[in-house]
C-alpha positions as CSV (number, residue, x, y, z in Angstrom):
1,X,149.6,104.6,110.8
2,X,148.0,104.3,106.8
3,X,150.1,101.2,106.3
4,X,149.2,98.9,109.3
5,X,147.8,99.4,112.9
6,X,151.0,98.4,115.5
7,X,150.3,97.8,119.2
8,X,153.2,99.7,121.1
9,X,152.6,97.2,124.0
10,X,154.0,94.5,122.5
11,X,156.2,95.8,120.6
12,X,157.6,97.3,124.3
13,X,157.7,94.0,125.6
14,X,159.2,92.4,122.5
15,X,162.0,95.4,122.9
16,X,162.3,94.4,126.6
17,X,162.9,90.8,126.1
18,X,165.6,91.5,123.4
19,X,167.5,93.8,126.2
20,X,167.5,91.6,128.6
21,X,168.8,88.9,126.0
22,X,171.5,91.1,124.6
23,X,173.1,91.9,128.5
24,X,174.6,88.1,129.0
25,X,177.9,89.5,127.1
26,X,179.4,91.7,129.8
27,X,181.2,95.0,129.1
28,X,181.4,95.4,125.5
29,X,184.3,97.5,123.9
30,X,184.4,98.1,120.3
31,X,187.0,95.7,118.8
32,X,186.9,93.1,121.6
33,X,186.1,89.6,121.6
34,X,182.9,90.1,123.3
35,X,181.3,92.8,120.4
36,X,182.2,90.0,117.8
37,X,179.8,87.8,120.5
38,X,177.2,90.6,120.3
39,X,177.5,91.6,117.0
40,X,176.6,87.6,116.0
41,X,173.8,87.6,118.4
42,X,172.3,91.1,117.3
43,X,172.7,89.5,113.7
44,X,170.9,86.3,114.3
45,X,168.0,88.5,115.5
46,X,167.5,91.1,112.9
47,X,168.2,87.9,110.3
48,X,165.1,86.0,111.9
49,X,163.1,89.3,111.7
50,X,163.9,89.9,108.2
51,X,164.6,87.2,106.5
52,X,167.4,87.9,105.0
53,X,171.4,88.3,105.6
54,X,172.6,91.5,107.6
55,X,175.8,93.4,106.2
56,X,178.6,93.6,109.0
57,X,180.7,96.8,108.6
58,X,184.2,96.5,109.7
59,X,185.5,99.5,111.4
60,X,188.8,100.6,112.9
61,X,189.2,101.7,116.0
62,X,191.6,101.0,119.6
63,X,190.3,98.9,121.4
64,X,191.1,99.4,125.1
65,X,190.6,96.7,128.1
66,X,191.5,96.7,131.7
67,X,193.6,94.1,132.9
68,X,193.2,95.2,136.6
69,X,193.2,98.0,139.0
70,X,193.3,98.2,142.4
71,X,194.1,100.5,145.4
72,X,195.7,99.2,148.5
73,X,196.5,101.0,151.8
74,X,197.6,99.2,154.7
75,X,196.7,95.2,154.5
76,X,193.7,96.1,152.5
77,X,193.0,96.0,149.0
78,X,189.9,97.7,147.1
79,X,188.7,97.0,143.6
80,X,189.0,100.0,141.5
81,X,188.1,100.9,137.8
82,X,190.7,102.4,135.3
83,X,190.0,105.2,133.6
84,X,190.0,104.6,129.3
85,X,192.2,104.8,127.3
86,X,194.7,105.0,130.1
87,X,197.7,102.5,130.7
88,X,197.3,102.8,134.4
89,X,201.2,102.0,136.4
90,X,202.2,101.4,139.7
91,X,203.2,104.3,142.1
92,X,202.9,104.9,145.9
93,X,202.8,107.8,147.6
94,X,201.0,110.1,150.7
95,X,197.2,110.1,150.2
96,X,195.5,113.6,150.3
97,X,191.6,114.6,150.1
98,X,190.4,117.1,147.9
99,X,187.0,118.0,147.0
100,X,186.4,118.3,143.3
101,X,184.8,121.6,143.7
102,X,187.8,123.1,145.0
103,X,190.4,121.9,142.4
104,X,189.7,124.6,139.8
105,X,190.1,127.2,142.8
106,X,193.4,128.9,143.8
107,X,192.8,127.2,147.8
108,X,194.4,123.7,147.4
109,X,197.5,123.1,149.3
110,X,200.6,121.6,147.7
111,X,199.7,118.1,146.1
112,X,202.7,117.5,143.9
113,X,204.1,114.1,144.5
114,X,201.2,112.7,146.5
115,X,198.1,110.6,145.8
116,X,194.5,112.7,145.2
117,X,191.7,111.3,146.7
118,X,188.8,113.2,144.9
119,X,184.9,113.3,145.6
120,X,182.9,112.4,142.3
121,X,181.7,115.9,141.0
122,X,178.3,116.4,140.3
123,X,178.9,115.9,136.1
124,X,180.9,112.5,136.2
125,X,182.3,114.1,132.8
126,X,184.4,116.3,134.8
127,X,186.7,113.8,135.7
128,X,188.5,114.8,132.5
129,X,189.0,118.3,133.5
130,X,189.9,118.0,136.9
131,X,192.4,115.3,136.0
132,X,194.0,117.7,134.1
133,X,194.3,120.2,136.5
134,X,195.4,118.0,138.7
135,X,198.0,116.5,136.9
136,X,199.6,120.1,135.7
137,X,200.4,120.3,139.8
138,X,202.0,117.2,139.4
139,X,200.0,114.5,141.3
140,X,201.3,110.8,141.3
141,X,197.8,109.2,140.9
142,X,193.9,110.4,141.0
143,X,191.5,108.2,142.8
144,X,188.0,109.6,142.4
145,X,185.3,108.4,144.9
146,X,182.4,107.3,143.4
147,X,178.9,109.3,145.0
148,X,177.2,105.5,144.6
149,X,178.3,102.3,145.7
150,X,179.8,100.7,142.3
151,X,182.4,101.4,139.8
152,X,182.7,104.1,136.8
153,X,184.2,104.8,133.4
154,X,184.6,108.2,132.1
155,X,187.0,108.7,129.2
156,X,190.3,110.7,130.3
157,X,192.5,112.3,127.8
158,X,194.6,114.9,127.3
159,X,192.9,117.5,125.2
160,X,189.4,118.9,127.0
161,X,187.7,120.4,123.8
162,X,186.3,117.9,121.4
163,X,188.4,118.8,118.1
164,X,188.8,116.6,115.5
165,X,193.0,116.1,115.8
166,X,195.0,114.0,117.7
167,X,195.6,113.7,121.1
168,X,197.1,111.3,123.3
169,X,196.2,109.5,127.2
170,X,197.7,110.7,130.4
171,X,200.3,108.5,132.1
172,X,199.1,108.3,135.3
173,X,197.1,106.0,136.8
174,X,193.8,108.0,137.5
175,X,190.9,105.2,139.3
176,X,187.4,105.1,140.4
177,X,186.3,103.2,144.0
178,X,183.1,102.9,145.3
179,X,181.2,105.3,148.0
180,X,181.8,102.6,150.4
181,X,185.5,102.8,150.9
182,X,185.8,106.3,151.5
183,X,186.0,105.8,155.2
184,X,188.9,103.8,154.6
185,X,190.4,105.9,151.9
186,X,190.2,109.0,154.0
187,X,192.4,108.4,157.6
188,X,194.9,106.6,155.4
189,X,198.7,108.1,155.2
190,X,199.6,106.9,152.2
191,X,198.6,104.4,149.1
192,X,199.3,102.4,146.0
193,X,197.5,102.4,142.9
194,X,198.1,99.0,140.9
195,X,196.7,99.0,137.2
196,X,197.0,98.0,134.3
197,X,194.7,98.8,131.0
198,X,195.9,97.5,127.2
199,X,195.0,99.0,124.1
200,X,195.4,97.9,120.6
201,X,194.4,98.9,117.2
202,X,191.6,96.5,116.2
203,X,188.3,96.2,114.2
204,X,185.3,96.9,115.5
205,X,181.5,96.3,114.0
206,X,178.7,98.0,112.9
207,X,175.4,95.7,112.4
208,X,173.5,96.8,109.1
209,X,170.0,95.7,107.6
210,X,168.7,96.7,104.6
211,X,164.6,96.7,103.9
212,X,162.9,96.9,100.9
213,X,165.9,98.2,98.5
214,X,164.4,100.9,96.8
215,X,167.3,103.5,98.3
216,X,164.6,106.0,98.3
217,X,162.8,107.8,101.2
218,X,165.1,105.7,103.3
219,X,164.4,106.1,107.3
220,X,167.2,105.2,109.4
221,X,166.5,103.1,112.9
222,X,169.9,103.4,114.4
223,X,171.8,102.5,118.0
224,X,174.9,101.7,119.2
225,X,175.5,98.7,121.3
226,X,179.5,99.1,122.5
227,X,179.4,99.8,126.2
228,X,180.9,100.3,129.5
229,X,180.4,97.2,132.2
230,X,176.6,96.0,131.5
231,X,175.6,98.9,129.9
232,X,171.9,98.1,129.7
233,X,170.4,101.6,129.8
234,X,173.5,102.5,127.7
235,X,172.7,100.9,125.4
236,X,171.7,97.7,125.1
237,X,168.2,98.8,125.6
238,X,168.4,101.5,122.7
239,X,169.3,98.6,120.3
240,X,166.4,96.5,121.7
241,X,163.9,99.0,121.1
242,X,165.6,99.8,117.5
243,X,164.9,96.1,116.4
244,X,161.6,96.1,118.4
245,X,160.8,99.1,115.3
246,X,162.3,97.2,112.9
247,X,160.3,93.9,113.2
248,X,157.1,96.1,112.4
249,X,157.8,98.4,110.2
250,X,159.7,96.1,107.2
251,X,156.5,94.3,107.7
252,X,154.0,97.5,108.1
253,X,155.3,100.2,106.6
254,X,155.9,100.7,102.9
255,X,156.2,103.7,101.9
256,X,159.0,104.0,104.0
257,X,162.4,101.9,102.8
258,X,163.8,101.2,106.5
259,X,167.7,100.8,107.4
260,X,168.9,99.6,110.6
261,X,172.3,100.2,111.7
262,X,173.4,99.0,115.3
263,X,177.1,101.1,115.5
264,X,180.3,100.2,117.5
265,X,182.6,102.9,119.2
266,X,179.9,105.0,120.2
267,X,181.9,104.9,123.4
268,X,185.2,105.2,121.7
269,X,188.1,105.3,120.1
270,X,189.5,105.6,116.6
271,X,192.9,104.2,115.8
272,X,194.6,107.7,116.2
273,X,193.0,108.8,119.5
274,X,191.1,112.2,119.3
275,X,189.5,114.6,121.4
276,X,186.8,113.9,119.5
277,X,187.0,110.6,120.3
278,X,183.2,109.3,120.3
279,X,180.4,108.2,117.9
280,X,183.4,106.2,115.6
281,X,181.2,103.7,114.3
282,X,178.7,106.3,113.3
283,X,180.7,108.6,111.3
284,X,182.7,105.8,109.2
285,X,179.6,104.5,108.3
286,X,178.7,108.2,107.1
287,X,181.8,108.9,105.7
288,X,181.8,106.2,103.6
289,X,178.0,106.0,102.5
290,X,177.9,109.9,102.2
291,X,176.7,110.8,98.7
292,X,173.8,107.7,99.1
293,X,172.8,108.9,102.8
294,X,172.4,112.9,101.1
295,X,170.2,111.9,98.6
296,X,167.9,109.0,99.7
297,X,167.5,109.6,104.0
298,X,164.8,111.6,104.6
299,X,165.7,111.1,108.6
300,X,167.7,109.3,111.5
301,X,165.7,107.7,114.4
302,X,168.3,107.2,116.8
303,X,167.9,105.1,120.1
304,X,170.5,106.7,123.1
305,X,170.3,106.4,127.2
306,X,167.2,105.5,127.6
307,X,166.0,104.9,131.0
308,X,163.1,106.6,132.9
309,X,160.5,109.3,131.7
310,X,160.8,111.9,130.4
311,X,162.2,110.8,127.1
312,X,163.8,114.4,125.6
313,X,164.0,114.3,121.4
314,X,167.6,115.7,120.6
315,X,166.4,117.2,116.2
316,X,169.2,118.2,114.4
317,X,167.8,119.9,111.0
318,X,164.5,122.2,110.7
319,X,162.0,119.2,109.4
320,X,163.1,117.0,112.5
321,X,162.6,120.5,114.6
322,X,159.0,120.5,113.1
323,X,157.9,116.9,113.6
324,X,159.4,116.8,117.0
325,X,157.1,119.8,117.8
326,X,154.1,117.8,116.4
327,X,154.8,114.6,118.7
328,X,155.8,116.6,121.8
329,X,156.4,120.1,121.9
330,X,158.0,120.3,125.4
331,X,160.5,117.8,124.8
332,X,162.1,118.9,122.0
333,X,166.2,120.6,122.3
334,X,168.4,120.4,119.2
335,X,170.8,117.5,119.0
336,X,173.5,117.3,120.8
337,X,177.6,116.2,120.1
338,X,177.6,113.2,122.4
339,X,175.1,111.3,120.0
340,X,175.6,108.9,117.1
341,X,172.9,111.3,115.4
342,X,175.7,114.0,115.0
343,X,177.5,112.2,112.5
344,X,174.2,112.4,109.7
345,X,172.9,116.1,111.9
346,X,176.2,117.2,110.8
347,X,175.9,116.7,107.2
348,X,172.2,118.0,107.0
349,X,170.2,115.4,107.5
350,X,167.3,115.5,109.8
351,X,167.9,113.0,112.9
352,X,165.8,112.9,116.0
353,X,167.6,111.1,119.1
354,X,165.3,110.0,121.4
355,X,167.1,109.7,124.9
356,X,166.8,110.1,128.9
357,X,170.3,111.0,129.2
358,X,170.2,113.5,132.3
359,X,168.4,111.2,134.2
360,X,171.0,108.8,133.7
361,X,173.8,110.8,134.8
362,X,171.5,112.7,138.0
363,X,170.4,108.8,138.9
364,X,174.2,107.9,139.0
365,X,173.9,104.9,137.0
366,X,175.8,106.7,133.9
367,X,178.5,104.4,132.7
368,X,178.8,102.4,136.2
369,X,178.4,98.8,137.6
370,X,174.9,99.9,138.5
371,X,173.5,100.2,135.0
372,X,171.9,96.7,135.0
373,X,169.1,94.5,133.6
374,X,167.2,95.0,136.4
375,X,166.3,98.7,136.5
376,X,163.1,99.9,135.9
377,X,163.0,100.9,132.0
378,X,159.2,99.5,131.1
379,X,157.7,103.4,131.0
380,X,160.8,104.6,129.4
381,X,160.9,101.9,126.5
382,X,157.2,102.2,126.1
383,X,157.0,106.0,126.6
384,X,159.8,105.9,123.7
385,X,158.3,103.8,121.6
386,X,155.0,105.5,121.3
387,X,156.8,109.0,120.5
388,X,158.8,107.1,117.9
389,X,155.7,105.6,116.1
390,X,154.1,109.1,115.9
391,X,157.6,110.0,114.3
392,X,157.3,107.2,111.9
393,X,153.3,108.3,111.1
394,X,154.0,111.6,110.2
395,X,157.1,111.0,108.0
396,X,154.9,108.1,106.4
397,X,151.9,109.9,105.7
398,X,152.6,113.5,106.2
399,X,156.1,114.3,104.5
400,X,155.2,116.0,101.2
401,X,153.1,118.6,103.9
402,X,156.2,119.0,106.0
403,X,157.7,121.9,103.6
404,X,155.1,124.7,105.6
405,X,155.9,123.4,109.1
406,X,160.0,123.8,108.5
407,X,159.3,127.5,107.4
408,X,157.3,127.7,110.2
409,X,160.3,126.5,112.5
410,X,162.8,128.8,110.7
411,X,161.0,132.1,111.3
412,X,160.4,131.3,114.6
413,X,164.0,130.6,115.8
414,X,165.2,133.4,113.2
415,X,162.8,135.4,115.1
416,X,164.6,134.6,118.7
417,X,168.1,134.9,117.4
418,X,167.2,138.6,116.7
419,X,165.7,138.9,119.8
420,X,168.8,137.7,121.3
421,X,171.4,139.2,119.3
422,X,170.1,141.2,116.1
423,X,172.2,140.4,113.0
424,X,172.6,142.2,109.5
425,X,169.3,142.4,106.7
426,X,171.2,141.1,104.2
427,X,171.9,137.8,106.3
428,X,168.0,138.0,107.2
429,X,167.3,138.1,103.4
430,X,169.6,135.4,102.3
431,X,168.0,133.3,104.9
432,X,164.2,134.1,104.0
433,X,165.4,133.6,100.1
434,X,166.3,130.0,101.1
435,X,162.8,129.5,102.9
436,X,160.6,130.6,100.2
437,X,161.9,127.7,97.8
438,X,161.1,125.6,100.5
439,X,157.7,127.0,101.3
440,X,156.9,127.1,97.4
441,X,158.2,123.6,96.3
442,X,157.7,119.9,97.8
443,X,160.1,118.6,100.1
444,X,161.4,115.8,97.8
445,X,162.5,118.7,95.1
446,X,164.0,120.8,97.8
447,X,165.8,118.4,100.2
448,X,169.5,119.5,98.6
449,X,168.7,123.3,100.1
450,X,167.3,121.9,103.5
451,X,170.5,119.5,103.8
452,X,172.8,122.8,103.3
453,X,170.7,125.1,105.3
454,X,170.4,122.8,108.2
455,X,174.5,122.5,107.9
456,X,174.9,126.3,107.6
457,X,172.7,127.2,110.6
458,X,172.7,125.0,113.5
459,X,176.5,124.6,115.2
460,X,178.1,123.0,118.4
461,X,179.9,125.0,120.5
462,X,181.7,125.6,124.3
463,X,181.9,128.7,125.9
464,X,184.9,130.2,127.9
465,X,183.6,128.2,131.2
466,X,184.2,124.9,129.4
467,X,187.4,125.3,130.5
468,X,187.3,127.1,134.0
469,X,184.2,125.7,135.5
470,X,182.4,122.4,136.2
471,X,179.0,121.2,135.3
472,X,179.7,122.8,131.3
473,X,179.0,120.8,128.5
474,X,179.0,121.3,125.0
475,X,175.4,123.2,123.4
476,X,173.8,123.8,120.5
477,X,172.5,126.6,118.8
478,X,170.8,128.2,116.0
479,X,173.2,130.8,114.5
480,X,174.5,130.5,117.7
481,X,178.1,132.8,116.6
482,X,179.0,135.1,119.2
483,X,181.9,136.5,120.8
484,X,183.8,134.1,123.2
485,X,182.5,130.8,121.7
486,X,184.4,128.2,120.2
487,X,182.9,125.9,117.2
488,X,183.0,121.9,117.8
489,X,184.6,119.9,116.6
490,X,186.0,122.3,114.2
491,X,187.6,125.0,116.7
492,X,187.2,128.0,115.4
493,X,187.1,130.5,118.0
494,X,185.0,134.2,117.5
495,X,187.0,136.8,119.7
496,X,185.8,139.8,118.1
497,X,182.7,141.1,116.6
498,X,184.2,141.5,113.2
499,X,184.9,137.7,113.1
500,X,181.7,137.3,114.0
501,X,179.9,138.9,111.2
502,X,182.1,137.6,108.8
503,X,180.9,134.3,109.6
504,X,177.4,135.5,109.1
505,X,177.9,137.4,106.1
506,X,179.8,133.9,104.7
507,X,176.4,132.0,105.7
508,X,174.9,134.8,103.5
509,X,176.7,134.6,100.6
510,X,176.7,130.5,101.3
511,X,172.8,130.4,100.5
512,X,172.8,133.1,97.7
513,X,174.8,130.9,96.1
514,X,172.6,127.5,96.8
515,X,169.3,129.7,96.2
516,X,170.4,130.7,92.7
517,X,171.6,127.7,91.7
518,X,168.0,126.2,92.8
519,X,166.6,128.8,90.8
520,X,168.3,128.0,87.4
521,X,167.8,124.4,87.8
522,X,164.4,124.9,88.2
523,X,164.3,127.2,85.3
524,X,166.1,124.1,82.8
């Protein structure tokens, strides 16, 4: 890059040795003693490599710890794992089998009153949802078995849909054992669940730094370092290859002024628990920095599950679209919900994640006892690491030329959504409008009409087998409105075609108004 030459090399092993330094803390949940631990040592780090005092953010949130779980049948007793935020309890009762597959059919016998031994679905996420089925035939306890010998946390609560609201834990006690026990689990007549989790409001900690302190052309480097048991691929490794970047480019790379945030409660949970109930730490630190992160961020590298090639880059916004096409054109999917990156994608701002998550979950280390310091992450981190440089070069040297590449990006996915489902001229013509200012003026003079384009045309969403099927997550879309889709985390639901296009005309109308208002402040 123009501003120094970096060897990715060491800057991989650099980010390596800072992992593997940052694991010796155990499980870390946002408001514990341990994050204060972590935070201190992530701060003593970035302080050496900058020279200069971090900013620690105080954030509210619950903060949930198991005391301890375990399953007993006969004169043996297995370690378990709680499922957060739950309280866990104490019941005993006949033992059953059930195959998660078959829970959302109609084939199951009678289970109320009994104890559900369940295989671990494919999607570990779907604990949630069969949980809830579950518990509406009024099961005593849930105790999944894990498809790897170690223990799991998946978030359980009440609400399936990711809405912001409120929403509350189920009071059962619903536990995770190891592959290993099965054998046991299975020809046993009946069992006990004993567990106990507490939760609390408490404070949790977002690590800031600073760079140069010119609050222009800011690049954020961001992470999050909460986490379930050792949580080294989630995320402990993310925040050592976000300080890795850091040490070089506050030294090499000026015409860039760098923040790096580290963020708490990625995992969870806010003080009034949510469906939404993720990425905490992220979105107060853009709530309450909003009007400086709209005007000065020109984009969000952030650092998420990264384990094993190939390292996917999750854009949210047209110009991270367009350099994430530059660096790696097969790679590239729009961000997703489960990110820290949502909480600036959300407001406009272009973020690039740069993350392994699916071979997390398909390797089965996702969240479990088996996500340790000693996996093999050294062509993941360095894989990373290289794509994120060639991030860094263009938005360095390239950023006033971006303005041709977004348009670019735009007509192409305008051009697919007609393909896939055609919508009216005059939302077409509101749309191209909007592009032209971009593709006449520099990106620095337009970046108000990116930030509310990129808000008014990408969306999150679930479909009706979000709630009927497993293996369905969340997705994200370009104009994605169409009949039988919900909007995350806002809920707004599109049953007809008529709602449909008046969400399209309103996007319409939404840029008219923004264009024009470019237009006559240009004119001044």
């Amino acid at each position: 890059m123009r501003d120094g030459v970096v060897d990715p090399y060491s800057l991989t092993r650099f980010a390596i040795q800072t992992s593997v330094l940052l694991t010796r803390f155990g499980e870390v949940i946002a408001g514990s003693k341990s994050e204060i631990a972590l935070v201190e040592e992530i701060r003593r780090v970035v302080e050496d490599i900058v020279g200069s005092n971090a900013v620690i953010e105080s954030v509210p949130v619950r903060s949930w710890y198991e005391e301890y779980c375990f399953v007993e049948c006969g004169h043996i007793r297995i370690r378990c794992a709680l499922q957060p935020p739950l309280k866990g309890g104490d019941v005993e009762a006949q033992a059953t089998v059930i195959r998660s597959e078959d829970v959302l059919s109609k084939r199951l016998e009678d289970v109320s009153n009994k104890i559900a031994i369940v295989t671990m679905p494919r999607d570990v996420d779907d604990i949630g949802l069969i949980s809830r089925k579950l518990i509406s035939m009024g099961v005593q306890g849930i105790i999944f078995v894990d498809r790897v010998d170690g223990l799991r946390r998946i978030v359980v609560v009440n609400e399936h849909v990711p809405l912001y609201g409120q929403t509350s834990a189920p009071q059962i006690p619903i536990v995770v054992v190891s592959r290993s026990v099965f054998p046991v689990l299975r020809n046993a007549e009946r069992i006990r669940i004993s567990a106990r989790g507490v939760d609390r409001e408490g404070i949790g900690y977002n690590v800031l730094v600073y760079g140069g302190g010119k609050e222009k052309n800011v690049l954020y480097i961001s992470a999050h370092h909460d986490h379930w048991f050792h949580g080294y691929t989630d995320n402990i490794v993310g925040v050592g290859i976000a300080i890795a970047l850091l040490s070089v480019l506050l030294k090499r790379v000026k015409s860039l002024d760098v923040v790096f945030a580290s963020f708490t409660a990625e995992e969870g949970f806010p003080q009034q628990l949510s469906p939404f109930y993720w990425s905490v730490g992220s979105r107060y630190h853009v709530r309450t920095n909003a009007e400086r992160i709209l005007d000065n961020v020109v984009a969000v590298l952030n650092f998420d599950a990264i384990y094993r090639p190939p390292i996917k880059l999750a854009c949210g916004g047209l110009e991270a679209l367009a350099i994430g096409y530059m660096v790696s054109n097969d790679r590239v999917e729009l961000d997703k919900i489960i990110f820290d990156s949502f909480s600036f994608s959300s407001l406009g701002v272009p973020t690039i994640t740069f993350h392994s998550f699916e071979e997390i979950l398909d390797s089965g280390i996702y969240h479990s006892t088996l996500d340790t310091h000693n996996l093999h992450v050294l062509e993941g981190i360095a894989e990373t690491i290289s794509m994120a440089l060639r991030v860094i070069k263009i938005l360095s040297e390239r950023q006033e030329l971006l303005h041709k590449d977004v348009c670019e990006v735009a007509s192409r996915l305008l051009a697919l959504r007609q393909i896939e489902a055609p919508i009216p001229l005059e939302v077409i013509k509101s749309i191209t409008r909007a592009l032209m200012i971009i593709e006449r003026d520099s990106l620095l003079k337009t970046c108000g009409v990116r930030r509310v384009i990129n808000r008014l045309l990408f969306s999150h969403y679930i479909t009706k087998q979000f709630y009927e099927e497993l293996n369905v997550r969340e997705q994200s879309g370009f104009m994605p409105w169409n009949v039988g889709i919900t909007e995350v985390p806002l809920g707004r639901e599109y049953g007809s075609e008529d709602e449909v296009l008046e969400k399209l005309y309103s996007v319409a109308v939404s840029l008219d108004i923004v264009t024009d208002a470019y237009m006559l402040f240009s004119l001044q």
